[in-house]
Chimera marker file (.cmm) of the C-alpha trace (Angstrom):
<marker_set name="trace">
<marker id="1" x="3.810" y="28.638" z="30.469" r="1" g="1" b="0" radius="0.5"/>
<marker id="2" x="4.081" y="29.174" z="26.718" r="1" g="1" b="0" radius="0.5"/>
<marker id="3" x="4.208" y="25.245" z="26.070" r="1" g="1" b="0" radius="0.5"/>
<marker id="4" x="0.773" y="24.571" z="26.617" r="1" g="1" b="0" radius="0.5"/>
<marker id="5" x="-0.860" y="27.081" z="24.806" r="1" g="1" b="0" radius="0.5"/>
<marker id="6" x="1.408" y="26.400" z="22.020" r="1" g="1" b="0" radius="0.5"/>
<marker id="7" x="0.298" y="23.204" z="22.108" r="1" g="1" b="0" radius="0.5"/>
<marker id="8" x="-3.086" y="24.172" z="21.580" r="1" g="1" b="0" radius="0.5"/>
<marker id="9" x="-2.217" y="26.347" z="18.338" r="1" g="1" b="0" radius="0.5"/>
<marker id="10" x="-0.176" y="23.795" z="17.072" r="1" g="1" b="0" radius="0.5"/>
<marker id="11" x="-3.099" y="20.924" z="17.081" r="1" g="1" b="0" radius="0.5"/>
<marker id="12" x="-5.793" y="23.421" z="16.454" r="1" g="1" b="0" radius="0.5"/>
<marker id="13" x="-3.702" y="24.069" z="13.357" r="1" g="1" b="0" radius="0.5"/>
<marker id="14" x="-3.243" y="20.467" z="12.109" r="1" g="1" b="0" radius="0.5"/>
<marker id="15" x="-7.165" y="19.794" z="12.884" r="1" g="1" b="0" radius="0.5"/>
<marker id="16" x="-8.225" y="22.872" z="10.451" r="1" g="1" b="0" radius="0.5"/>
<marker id="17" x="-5.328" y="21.458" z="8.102" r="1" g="1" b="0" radius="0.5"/>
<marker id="18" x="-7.119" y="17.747" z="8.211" r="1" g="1" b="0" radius="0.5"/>
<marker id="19" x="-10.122" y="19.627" z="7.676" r="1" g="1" b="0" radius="0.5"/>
<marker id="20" x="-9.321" y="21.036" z="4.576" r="1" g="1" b="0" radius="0.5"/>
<marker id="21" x="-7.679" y="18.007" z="3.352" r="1" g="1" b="0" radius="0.5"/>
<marker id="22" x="-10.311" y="16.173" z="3.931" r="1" g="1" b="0" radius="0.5"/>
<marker id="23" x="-13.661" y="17.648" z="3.281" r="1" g="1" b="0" radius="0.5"/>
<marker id="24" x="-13.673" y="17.305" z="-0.166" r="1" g="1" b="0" radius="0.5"/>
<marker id="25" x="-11.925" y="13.688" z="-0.248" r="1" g="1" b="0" radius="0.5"/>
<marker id="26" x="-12.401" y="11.447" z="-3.204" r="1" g="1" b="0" radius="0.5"/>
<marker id="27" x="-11.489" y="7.507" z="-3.560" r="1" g="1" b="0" radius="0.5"/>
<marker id="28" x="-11.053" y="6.872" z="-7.401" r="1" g="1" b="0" radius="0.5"/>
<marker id="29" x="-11.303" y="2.861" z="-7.618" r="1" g="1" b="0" radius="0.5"/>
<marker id="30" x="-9.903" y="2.791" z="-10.911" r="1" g="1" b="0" radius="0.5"/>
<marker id="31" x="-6.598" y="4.752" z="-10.010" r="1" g="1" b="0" radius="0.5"/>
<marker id="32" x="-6.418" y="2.499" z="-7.181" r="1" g="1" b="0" radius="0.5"/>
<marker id="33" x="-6.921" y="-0.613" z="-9.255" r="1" g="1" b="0" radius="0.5"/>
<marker id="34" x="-4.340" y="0.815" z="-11.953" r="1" g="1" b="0" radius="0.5"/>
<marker id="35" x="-2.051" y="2.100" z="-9.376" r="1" g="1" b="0" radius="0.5"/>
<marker id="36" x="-1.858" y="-1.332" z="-7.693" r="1" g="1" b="0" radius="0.5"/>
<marker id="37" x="-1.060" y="-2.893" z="-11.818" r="1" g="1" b="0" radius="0.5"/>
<marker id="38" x="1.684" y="-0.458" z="-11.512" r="1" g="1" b="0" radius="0.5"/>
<marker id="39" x="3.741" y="-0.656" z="-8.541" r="1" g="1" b="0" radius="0.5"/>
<marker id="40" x="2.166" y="-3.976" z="-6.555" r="1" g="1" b="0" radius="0.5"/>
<marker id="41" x="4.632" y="-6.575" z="-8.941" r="1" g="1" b="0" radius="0.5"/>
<marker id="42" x="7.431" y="-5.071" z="-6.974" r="1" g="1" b="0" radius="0.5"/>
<marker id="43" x="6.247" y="-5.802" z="-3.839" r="1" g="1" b="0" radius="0.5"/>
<marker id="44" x="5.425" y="-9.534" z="-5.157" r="1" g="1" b="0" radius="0.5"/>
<marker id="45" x="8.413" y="-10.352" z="-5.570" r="1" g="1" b="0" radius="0.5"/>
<marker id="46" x="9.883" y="-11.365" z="-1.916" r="1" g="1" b="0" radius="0.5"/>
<marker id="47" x="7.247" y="-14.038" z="-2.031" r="1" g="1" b="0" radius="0.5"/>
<marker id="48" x="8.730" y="-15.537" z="-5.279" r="1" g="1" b="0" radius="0.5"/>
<marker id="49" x="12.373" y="-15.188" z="-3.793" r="1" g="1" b="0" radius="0.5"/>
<marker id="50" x="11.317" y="-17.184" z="-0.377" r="1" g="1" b="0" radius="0.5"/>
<marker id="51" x="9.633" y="-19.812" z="-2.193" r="1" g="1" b="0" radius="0.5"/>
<marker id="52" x="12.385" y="-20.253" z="-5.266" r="1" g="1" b="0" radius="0.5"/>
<marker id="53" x="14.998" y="-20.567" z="-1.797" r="1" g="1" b="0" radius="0.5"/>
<marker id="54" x="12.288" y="-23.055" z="-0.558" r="1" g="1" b="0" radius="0.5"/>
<marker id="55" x="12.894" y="-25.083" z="-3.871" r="1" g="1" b="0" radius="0.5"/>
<marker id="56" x="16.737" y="-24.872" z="-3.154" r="1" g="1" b="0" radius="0.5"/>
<marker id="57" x="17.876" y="-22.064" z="-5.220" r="1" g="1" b="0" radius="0.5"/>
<marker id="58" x="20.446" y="-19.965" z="-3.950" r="1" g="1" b="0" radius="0.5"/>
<marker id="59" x="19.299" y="-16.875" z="-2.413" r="1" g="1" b="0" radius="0.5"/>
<marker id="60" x="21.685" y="-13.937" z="-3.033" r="1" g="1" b="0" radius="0.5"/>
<marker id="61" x="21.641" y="-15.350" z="-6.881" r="1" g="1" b="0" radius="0.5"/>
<marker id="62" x="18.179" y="-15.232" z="-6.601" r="1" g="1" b="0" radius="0.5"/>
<marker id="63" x="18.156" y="-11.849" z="-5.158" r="1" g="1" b="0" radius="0.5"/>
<marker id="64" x="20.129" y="-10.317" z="-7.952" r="1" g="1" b="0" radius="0.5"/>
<marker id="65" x="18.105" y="-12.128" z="-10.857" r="1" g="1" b="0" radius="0.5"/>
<marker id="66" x="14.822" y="-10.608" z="-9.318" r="1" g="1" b="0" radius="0.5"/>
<marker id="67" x="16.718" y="-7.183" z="-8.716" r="1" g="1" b="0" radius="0.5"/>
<marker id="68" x="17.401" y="-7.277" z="-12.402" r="1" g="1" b="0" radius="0.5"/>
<marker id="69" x="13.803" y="-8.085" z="-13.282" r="1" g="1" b="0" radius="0.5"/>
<marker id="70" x="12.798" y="-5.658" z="-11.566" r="1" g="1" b="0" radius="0.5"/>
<marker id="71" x="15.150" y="-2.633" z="-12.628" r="1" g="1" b="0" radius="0.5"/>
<marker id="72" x="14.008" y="-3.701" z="-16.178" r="1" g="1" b="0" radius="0.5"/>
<marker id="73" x="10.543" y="-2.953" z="-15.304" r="1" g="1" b="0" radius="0.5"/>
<marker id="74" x="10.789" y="0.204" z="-13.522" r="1" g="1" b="0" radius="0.5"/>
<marker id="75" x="12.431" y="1.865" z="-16.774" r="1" g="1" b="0" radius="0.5"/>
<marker id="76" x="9.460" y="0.799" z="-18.071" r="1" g="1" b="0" radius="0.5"/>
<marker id="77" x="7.046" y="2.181" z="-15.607" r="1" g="1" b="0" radius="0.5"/>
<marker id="78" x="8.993" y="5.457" z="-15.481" r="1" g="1" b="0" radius="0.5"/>
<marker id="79" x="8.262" y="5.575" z="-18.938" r="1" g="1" b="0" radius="0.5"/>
<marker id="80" x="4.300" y="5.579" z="-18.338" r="1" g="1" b="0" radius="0.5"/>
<marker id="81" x="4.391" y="1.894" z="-19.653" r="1" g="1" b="0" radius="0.5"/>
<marker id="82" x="2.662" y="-1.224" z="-17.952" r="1" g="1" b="0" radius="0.5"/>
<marker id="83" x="4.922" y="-3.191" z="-15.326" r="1" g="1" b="0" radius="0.5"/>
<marker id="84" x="6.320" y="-6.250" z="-17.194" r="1" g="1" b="0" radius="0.5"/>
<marker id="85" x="7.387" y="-7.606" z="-14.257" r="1" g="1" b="0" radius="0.5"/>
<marker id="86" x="5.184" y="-10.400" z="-14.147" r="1" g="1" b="0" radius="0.5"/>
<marker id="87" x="5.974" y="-11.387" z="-17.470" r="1" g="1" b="0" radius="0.5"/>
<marker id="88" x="9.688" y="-11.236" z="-17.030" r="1" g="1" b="0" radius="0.5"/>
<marker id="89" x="9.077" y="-13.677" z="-14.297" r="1" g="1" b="0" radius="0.5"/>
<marker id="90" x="7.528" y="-15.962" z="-16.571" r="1" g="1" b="0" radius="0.5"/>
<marker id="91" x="9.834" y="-15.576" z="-19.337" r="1" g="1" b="0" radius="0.5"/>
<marker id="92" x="12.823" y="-16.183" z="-16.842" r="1" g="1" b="0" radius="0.5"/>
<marker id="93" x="13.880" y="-20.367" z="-18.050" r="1" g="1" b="0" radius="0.5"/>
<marker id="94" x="15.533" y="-20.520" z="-14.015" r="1" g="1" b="0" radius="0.5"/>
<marker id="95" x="12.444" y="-19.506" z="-12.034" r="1" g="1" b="0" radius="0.5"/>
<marker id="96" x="10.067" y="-21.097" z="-14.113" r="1" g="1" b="0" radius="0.5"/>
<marker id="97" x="12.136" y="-24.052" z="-13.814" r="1" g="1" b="0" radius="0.5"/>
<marker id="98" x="11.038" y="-23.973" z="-10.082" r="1" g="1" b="0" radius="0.5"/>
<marker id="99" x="8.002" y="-22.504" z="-10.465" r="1" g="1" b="0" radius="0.5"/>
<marker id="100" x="4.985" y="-22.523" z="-12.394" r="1" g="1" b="0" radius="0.5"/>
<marker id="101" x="3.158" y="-19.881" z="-14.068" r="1" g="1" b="0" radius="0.5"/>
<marker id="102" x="0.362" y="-20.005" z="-11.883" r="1" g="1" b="0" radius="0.5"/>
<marker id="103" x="2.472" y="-19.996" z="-8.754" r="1" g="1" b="0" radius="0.5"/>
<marker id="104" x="4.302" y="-17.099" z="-9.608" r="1" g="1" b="0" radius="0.5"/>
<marker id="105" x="0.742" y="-15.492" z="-10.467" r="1" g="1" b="0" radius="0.5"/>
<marker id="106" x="-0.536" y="-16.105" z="-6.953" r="1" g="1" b="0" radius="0.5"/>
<marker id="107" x="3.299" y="-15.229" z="-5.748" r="1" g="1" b="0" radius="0.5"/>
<marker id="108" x="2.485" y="-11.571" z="-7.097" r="1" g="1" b="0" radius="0.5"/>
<marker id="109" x="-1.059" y="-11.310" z="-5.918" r="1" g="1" b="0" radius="0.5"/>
<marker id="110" x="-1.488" y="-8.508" z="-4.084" r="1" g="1" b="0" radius="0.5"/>
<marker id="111" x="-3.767" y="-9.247" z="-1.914" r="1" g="1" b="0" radius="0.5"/>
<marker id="112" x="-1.681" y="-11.520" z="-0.369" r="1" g="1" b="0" radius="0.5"/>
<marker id="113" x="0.729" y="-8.459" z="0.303" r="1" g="1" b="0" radius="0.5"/>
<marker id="114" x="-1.677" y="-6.843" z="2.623" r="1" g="1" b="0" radius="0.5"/>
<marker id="115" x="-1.912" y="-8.667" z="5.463" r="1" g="1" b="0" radius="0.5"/>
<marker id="116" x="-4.292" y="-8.480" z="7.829" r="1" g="1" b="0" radius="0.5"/>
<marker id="117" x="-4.632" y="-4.636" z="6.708" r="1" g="1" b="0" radius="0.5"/>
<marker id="118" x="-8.458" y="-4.734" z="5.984" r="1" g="1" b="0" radius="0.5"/>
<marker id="119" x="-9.433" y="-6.460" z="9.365" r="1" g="1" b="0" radius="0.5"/>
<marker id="120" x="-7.220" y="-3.838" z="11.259" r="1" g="1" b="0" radius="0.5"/>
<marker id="121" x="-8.816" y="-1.636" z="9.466" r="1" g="1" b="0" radius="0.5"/>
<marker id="122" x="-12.403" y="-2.602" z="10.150" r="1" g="1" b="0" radius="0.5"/>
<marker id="123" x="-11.663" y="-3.089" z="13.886" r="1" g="1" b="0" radius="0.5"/>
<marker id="124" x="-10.578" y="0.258" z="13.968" r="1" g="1" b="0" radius="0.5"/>
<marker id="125" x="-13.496" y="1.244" z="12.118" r="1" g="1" b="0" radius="0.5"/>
<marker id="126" x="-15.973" y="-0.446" z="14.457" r="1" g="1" b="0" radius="0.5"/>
<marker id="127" x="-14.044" y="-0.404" z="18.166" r="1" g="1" b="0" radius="0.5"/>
<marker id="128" x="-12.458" y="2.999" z="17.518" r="1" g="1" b="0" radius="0.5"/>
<marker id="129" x="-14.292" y="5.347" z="15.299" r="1" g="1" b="0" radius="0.5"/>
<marker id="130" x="-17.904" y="4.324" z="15.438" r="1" g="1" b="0" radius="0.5"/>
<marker id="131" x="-18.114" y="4.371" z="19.257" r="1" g="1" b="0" radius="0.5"/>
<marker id="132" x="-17.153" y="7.903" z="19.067" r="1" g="1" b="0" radius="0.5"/>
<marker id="133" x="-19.006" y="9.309" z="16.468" r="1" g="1" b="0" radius="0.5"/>
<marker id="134" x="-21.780" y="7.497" z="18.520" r="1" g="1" b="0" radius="0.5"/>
<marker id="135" x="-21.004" y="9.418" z="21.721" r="1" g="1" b="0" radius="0.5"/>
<marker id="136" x="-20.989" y="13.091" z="19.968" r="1" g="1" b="0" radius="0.5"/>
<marker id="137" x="-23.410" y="12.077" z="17.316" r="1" g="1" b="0" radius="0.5"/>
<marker id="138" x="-25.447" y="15.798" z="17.860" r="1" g="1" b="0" radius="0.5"/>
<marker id="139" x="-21.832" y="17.291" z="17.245" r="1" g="1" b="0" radius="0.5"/>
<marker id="140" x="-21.060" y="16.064" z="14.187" r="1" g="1" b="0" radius="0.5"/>
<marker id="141" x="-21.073" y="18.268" z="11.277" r="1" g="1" b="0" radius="0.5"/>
<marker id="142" x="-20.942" y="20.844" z="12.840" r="1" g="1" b="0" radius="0.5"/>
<marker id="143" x="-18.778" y="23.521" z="12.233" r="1" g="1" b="0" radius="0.5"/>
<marker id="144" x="-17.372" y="26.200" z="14.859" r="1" g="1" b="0" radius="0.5"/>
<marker id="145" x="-15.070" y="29.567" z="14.493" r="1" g="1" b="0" radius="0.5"/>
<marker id="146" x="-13.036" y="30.842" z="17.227" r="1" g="1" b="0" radius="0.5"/>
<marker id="147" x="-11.411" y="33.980" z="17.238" r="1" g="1" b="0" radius="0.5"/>
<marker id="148" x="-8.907" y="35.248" z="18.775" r="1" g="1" b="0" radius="0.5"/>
<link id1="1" id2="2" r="1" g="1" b="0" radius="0.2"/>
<link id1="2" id2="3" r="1" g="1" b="0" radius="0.2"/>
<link id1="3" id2="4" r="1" g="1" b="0" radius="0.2"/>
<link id1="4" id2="5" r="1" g="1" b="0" radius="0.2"/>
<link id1="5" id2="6" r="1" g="1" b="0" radius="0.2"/>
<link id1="6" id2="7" r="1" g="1" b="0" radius="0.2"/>
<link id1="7" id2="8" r="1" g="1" b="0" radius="0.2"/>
<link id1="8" id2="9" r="1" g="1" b="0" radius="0.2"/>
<link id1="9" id2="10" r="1" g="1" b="0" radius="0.2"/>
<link id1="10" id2="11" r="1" g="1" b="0" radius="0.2"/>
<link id1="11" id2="12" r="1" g="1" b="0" radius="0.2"/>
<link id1="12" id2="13" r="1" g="1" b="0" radius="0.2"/>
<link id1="13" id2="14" r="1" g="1" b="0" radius="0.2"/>
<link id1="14" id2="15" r="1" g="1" b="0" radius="0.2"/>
<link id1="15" id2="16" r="1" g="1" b="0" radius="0.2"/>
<link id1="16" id2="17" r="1" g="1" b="0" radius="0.2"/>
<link id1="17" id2="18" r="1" g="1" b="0" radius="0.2"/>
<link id1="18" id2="19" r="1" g="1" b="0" radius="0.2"/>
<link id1="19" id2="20" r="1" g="1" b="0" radius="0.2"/>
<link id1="20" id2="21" r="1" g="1" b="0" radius="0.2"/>
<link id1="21" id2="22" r="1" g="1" b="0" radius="0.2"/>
<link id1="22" id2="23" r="1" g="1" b="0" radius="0.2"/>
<link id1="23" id2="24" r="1" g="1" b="0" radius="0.2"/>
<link id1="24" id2="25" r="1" g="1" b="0" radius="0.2"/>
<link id1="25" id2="26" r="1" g="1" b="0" radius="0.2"/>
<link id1="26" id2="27" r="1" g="1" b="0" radius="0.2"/>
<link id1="27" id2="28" r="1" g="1" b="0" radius="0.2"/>
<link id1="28" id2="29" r="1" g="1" b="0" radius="0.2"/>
<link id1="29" id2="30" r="1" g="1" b="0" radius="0.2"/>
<link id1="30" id2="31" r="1" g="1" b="0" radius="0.2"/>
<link id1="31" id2="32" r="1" g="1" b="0" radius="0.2"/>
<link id1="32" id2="33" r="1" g="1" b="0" radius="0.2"/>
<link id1="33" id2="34" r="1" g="1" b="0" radius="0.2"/>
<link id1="34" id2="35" r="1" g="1" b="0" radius="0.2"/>
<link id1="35" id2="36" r="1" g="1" b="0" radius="0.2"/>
<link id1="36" id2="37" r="1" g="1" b="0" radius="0.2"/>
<link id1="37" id2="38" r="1" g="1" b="0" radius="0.2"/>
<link id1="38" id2="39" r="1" g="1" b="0" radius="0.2"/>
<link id1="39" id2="40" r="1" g="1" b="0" radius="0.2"/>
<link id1="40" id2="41" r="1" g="1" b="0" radius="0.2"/>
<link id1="41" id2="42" r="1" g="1" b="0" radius="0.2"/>
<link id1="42" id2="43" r="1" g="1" b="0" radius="0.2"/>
<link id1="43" id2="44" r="1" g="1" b="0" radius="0.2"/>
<link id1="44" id2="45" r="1" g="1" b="0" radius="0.2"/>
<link id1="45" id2="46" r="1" g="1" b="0" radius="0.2"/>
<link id1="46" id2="47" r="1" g="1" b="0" radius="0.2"/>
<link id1="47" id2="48" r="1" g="1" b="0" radius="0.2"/>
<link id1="48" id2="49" r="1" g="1" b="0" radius="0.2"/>
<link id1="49" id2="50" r="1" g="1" b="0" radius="0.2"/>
<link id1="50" id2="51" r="1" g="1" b="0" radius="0.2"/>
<link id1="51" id2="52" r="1" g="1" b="0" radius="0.2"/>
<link id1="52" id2="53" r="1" g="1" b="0" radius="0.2"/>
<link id1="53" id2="54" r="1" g="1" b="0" radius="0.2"/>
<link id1="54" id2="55" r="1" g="1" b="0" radius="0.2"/>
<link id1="55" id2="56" r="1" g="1" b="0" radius="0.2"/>
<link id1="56" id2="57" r="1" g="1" b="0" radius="0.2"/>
<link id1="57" id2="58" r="1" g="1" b="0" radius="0.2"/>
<link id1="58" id2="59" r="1" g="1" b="0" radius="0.2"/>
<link id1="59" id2="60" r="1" g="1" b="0" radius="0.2"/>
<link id1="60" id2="61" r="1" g="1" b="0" radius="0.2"/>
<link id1="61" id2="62" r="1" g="1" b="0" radius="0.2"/>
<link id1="62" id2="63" r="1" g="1" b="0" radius="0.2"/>
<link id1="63" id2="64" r="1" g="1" b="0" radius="0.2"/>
<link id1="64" id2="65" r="1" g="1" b="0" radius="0.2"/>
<link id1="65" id2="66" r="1" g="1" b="0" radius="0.2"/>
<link id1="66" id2="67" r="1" g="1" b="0" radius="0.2"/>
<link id1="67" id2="68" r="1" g="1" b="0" radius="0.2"/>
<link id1="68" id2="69" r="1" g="1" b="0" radius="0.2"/>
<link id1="69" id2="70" r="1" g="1" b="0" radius="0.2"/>
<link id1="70" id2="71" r="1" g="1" b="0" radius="0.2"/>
<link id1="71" id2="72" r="1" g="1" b="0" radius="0.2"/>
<link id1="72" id2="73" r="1" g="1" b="0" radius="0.2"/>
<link id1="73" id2="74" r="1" g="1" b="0" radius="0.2"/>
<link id1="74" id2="75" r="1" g="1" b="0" radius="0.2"/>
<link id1="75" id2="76" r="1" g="1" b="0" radius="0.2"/>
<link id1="76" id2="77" r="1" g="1" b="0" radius="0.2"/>
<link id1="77" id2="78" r="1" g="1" b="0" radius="0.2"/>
<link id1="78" id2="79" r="1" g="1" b="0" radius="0.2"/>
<link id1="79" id2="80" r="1" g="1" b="0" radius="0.2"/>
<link id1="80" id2="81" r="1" g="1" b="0" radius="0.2"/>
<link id1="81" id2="82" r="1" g="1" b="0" radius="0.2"/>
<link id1="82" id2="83" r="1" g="1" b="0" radius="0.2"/>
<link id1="83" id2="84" r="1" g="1" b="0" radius="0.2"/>
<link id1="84" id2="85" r="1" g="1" b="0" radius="0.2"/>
<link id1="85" id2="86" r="1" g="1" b="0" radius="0.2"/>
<link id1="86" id2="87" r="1" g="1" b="0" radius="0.2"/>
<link id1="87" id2="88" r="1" g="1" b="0" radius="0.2"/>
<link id1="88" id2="89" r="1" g="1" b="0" radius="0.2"/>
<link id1="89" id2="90" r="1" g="1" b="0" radius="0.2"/>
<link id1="90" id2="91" r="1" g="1" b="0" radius="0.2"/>
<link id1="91" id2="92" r="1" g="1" b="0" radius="0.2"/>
<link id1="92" id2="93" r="1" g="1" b="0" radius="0.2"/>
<link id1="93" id2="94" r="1" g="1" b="0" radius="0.2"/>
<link id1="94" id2="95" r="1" g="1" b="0" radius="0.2"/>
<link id1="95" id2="96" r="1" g="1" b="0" radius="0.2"/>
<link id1="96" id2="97" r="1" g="1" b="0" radius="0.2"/>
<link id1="97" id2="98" r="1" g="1" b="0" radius="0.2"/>
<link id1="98" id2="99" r="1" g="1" b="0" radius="0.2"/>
<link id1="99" id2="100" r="1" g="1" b="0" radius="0.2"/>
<link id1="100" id2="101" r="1" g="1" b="0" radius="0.2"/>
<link id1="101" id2="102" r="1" g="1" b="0" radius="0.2"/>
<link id1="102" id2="103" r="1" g="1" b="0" radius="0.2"/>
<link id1="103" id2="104" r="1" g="1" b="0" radius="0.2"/>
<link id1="104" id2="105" r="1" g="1" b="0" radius="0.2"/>
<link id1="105" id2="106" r="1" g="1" b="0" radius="0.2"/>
<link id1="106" id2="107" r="1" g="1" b="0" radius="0.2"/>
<link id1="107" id2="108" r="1" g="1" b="0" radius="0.2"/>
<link id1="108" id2="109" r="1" g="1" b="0" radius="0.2"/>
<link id1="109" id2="110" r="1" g="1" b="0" radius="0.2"/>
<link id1="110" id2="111" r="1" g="1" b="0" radius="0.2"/>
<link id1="111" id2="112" r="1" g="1" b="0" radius="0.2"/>
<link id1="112" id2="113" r="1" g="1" b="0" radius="0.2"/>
<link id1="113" id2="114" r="1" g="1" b="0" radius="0.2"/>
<link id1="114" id2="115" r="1" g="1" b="0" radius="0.2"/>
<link id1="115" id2="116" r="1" g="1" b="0" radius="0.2"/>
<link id1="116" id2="117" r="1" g="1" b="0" radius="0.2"/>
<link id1="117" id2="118" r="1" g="1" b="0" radius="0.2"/>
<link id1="118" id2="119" r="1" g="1" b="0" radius="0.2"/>
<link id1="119" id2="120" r="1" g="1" b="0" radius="0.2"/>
<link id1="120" id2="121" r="1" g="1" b="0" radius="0.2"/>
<link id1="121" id2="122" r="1" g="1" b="0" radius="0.2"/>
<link id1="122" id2="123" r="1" g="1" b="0" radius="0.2"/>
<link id1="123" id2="124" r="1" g="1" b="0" radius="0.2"/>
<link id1="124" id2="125" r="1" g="1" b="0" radius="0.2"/>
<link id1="125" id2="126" r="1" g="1" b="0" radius="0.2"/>
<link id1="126" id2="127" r="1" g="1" b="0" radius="0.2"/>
<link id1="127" id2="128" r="1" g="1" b="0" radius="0.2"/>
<link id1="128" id2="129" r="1" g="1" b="0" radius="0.2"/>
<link id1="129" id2="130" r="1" g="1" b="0" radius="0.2"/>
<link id1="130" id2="131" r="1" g="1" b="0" radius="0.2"/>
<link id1="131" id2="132" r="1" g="1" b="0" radius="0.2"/>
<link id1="132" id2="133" r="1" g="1" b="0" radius="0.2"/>
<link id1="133" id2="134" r="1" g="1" b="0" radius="0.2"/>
<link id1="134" id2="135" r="1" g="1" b="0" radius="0.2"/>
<link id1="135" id2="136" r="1" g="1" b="0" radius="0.2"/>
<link id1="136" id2="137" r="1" g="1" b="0" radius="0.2"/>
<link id1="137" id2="138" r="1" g="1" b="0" radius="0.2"/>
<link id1="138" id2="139" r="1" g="1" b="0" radius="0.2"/>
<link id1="139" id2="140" r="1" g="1" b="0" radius="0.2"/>
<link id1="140" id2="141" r="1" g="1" b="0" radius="0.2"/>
<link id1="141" id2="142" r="1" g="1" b="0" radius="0.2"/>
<link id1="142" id2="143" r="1" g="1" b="0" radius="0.2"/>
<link id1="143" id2="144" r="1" g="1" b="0" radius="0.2"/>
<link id1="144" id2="145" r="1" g="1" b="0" radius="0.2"/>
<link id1="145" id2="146" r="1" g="1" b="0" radius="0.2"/>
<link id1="146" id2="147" r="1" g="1" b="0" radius="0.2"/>
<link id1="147" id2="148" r="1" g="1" b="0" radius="0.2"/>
</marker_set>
């Protein structure tokens, strides 16, 4: 008996939450851009330790030397400073001994981190979310108060 109408308070209460959260939403480009300068390098760097395996370097050495890299960096970028990362990369005589600069640029490209991320995202966008702000178009914005 009490589970159901628990229920109820319990999603009525994360809806008003996502409300708040959300109404006054803001998308900053720039922070996104700088944020993605600042952390993506890490994420780049599986890439560069598949393909330096690929070119027959041994992979827990390999492993380690990136790990290293990129401990080096992160003091950095705890510090507020840009990620060196890349340039550590490129200033390592092993790796570019396997791989050129502009490899390892396109290694640590972020937008090759993503996946398939965007079209998900605009499928959802145009299967899920359209089709139902479609169907309750005369509801939205809207706003109701229930009391109890």
């Amino acid at each position: 008996r009490v589970i159901i109408p628990e229920g109820f308070l319990a999603t009525d209460e994360c809806l008003r939450l996502y409300d708040k959260i959300m109404r006054d939403v803001a998308v900053y480009p720039a922070m996104i851009k700088q944020n993605l300068e600042r952390y993506s390098p890490f994420s780049g760097t599986e890439a560069v330790l598949i393909r330096l395996v690929e070119r027959g370097e041994d992979r827990q050495a390999m492993h380690e030397r990136l790990r290293e890299h990129s401990f080096r960096a992160w003091e950095k970028v705890s510090l507020g400073e840009e990620n060196p990362l890349l340039d550590l990369l490129k200033g390592d005589t092993l790796i570019t001994s396997r791989l050129s600069s502009q490899e390892i640029d396109e290694l640590m490209d972020p937008s090759g981190h993503v996946g398939d991320a965007s079209e998900r995202c605009v499928n959802f966008m145009e299967e899920i979310v359209k089709p139902i702000l479609s169907k309750y178009r005369d509801r939205v914005g809207k706003r109701v108060e229930v009391e109890f």
